[in-house]
matplotlib code that plots the C-alpha trace (Angstrom):
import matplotlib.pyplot as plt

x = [11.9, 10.1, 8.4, 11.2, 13.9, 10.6, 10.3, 14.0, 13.6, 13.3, 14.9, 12.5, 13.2, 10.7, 11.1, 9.1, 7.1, 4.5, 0.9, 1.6, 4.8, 3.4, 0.3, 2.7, 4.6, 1.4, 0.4, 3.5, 3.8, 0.1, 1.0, 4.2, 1.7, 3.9, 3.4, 4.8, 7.6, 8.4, 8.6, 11.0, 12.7, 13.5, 14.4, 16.6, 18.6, 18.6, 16.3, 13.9, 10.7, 8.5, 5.0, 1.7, 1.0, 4.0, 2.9, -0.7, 0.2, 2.9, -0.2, -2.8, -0.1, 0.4, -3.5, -3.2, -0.4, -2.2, -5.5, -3.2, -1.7, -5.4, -6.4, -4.0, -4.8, -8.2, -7.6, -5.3, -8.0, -9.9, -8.0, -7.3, -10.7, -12.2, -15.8, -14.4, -13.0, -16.0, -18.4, -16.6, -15.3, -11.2, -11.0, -13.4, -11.3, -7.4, -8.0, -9.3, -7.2, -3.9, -5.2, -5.8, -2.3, -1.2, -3.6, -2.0, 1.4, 0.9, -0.5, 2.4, 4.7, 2.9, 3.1, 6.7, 7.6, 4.9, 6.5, 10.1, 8.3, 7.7]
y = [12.4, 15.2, 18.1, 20.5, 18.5, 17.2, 21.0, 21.3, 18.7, 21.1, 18.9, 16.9, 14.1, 13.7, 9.9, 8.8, 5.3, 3.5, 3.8, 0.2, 1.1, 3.9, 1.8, -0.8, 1.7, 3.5, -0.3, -1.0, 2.4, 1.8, -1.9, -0.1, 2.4, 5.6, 7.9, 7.4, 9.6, 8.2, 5.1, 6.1, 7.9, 4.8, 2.1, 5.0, 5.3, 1.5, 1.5, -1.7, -1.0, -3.1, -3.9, -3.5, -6.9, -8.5, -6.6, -8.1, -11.6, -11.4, -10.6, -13.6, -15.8, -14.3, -15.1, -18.6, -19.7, -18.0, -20.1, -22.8, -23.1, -22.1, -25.2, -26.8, -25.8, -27.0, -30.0, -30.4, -29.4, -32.0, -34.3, -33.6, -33.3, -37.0, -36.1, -35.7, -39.3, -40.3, -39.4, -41.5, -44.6, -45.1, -47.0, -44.7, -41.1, -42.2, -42.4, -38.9, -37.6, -38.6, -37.1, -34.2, -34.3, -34.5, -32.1, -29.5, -30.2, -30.4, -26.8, -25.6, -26.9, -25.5, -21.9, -22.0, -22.8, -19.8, -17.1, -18.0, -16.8, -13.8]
z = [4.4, 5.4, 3.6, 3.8, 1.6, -0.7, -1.6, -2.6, -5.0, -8.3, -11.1, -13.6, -15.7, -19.1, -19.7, -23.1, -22.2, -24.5, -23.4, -22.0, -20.2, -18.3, -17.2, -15.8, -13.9, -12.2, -11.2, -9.5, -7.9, -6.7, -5.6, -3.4, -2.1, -3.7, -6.3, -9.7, -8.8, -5.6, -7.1, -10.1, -7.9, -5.9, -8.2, -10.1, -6.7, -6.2, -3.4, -3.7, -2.9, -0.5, -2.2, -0.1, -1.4, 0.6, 3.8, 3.3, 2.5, 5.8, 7.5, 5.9, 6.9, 10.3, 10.6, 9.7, 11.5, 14.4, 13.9, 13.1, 17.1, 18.0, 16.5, 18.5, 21.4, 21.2, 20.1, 23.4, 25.5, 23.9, 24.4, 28.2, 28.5, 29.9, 28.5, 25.1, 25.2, 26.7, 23.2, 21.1, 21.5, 21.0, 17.8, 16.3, 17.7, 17.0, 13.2, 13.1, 15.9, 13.8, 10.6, 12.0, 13.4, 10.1, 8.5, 10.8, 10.5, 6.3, 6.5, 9.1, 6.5, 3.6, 5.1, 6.2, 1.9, 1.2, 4.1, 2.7, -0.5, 0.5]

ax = plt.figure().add_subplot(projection="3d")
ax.plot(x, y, z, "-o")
ax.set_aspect("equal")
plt.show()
């Protein structure tokens, strides 16, 4: 919306909330970055409004899933990698090469249930 059809709006609504009520409401408005109004204004014309808090935990899960594959990679490039071999000997590097296989692919699944969440 721009500015010119926010000063047309000239109708008010008095709602009467308990103390507890009205604290609620402000949170929620802050938590969907709008005002009070905004936000009333919204839900009373069936908009739903998109909480800051979603946007952020997209984003955390963006960053994992990102250091996830990163994690990956280096562990191919470890693998590729003669020298790496080379330090430990193979009984001792499969075990913890297949955990961490697993490790990985526990958290990939893990964040898939928590961005369907959100």
């Amino acid at each position: 919306m721009d500015k010119k059809s926010s000063r047309q709006r000239i109708c008010r609504f008095q709602v009467l909330l308990l103390p507890s009520e009205a604290v609620a409401i402000k949170n929620y408005a802050a938590n969907c970055g709008l005002s009070v109004s905004a936000y009333l204004r919204d839900l009373g014309l069936h908009y739903q409004p998109k909480t800051i808090l979603d946007f952020k935990a997209a984003s955390q899960l963006a960053k994992v899933n990102g250091d996830q594959g990163r994690l990956g990679g280096l562990l191919k490039m470890w693998l590729t990698n003669n020298d790496g071999w080379q330090a430990l000997a193979k009984e001792q590097a499969l075990p913890t090469i297949h955990q961490l296989l697993q490790d990985i692919q526990s958290m990939q699944a893990l964040l898939l249930e928590t961005a369907k969440k959100v």
